[in-house]
N, C-alpha and C positions, 0 to 999 in steps of 0.2 A: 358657663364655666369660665374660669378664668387661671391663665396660669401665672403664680406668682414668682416675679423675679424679672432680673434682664433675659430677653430671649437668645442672647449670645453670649454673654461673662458669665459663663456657669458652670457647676462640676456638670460632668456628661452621663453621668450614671445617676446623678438627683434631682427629680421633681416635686414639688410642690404646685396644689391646683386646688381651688378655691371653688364649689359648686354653691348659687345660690338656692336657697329653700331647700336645702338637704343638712341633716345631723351629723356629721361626722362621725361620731362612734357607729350610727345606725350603718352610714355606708362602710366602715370598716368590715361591720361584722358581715352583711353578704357579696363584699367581693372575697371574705376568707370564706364562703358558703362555697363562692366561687374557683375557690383554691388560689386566690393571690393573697397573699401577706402585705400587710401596707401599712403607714403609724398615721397618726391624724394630728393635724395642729403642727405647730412647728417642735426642731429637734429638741428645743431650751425646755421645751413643756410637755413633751411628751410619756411621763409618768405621773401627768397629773389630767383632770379633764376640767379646767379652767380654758379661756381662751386665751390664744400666745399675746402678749405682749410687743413681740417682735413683729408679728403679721399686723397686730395695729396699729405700730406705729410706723410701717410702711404702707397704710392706706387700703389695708386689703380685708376682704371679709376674715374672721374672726372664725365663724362657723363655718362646717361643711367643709374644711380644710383636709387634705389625702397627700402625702408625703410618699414616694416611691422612690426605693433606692435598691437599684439595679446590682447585683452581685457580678464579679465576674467572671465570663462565662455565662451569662444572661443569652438564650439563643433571640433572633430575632420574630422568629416564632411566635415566641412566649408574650413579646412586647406588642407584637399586633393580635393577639389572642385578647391582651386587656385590653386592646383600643378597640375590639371588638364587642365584648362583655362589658366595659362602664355604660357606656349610654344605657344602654337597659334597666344595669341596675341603678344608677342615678332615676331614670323615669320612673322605675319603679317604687323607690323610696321617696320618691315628691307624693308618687298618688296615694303610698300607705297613709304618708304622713298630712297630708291634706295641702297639699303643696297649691296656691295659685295656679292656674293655668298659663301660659306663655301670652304678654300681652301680643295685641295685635300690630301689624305695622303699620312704623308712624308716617301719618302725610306727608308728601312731597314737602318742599321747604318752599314758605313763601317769600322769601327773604334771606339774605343773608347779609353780615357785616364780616370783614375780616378785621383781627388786632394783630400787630406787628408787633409780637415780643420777644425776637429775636435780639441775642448779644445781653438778655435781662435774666438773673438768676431766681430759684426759689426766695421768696412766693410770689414775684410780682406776674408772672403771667396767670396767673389763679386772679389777683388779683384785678388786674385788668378785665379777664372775662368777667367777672362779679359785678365792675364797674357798666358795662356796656348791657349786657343781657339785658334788662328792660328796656332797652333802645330797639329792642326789635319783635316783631308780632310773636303772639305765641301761633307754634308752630314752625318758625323762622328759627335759620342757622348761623351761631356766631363761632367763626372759626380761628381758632389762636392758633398760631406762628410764633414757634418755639424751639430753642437746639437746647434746651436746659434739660439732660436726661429726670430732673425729679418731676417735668409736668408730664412725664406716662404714668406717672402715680398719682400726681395732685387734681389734674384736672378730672379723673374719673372720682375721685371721691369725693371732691368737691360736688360734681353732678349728683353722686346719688344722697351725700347729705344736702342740697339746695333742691333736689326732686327734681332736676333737669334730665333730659337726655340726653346718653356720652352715647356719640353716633360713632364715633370710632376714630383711628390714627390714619394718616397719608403721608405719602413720603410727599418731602417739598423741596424747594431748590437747595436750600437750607434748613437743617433740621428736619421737622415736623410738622404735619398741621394737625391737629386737633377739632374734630366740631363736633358741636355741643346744639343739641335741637331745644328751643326755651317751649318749657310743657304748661309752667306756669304765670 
C-alpha cells in the first residue's frame, strides 16, 4: 500500500492511498459493506471509472486507488476503526480476486554503490541510477543521494517500470537516500 502525496504538505482531513493488486471499485464497494464511505481514483475523475490522469502523472499506481476525506467532527474512533478494518478487506479482495501472493524477502545486499545527487534537479538522479545499476551484482544495492523532493516519486517508479527493487527512503545528512536492490 502506498500513500500518495507529500507525507506533510497536505490537507489534514484528505487521503489518497494506492493498494497494489486490488480493483478499486471492488474495495470501495466492501469498505461501504463495511460502513465507510470512500471515492476511488483521484478528485478530477471521480465520476468516471477511467484511471486519474493526475495519479499518473505523479508516478503512482493508477488502480486500486481509495480517496478518504474526513468530515468534520470525524471522532478518532472512527479513523482507527478503518485502520482497523482495511487490511482485511484489502486481503480479502487480493484472494477474491486472485491476487499474487506477497513476494518473498529479498537477500542481504551483496554490494552496494552510492550516487551523489545531491544539489541535481528532476531527472537527473533517475538518471544517474539508470546509468550505474549494471555496475553492480544483481542482488546488490545502489543507493541515490538526493534533496530533489520529485525523486520520492521518480525513483520508485522508475524501479517498478525497470523491474528493480525500491527497498525504501532514509533520512541522510542531506536530503535523502534512496536504495534500489538491482533484481535484474
Amino acid at each position: 500500500m502506498e500513500v500518495v502525496g507529500d507525507p506533510e504538505r497536505r490537507l489534514p482531513h484528505l487521503v489518497t492511498f494506492s493498494c497494489l493488486y486490488v480493483d478499486g471499485e471492488t474495495l470501495l464497494h466492501e469498505l461501504d459493506r463495511a460502513d465507510f464511505s470512500v471515492s476511488s481514483g483521484s478528485s478530477c475523475t471521480s465520476s468516471t471509472l477511467t484511471p486519474s490522469h493526475v495519479l499518473k502523472a505523479m508516478g503512482v499506481l493508477t488502480e486500486g486507488n481509495v480517496r478518504v476525506s474526513l468530515p468534520t467532527g470525524t471522532a478518532a474512533a472512527e479513523v482507527d476503526r478503518f485502520l482497523e478494518v482495511l487490511p482485511g478487506v484489502v486481503a480479502e479482495v487480493r484472494l477474491r480476486l486472485g491476487a499474487p501472493a506477497a513476494p518473498a524477502p529479498s537477500p542481504a545486499p551483496s554490494a552496494s554503490l552510492v550516487v551523489d545527487s545531491l544539489g541535481r534537479r528532476c531527472p537527473v538522479p533517475v538518471i544517474e541510477l539508470a546509468k550505474v545499476i549494471g555496475e553492480v551484482p544483481v542482488g546488490a544495492t545502489v543507493t541515490v543521494l538526493a534533496d530533489d523532493e520529485a525523486a520520492r516519486l521518480d525513483i520508485p517508479a522508475w524501479c517498478e517500470m525497470r523491474e528493480q527493487e525500491y527497498v525504501g527512503e532514509e533520512p541522510a545528512d542531506r536530503g535523502s537516500a534512496y536504495v534500489v536492490r538491482r533484481l535484474t
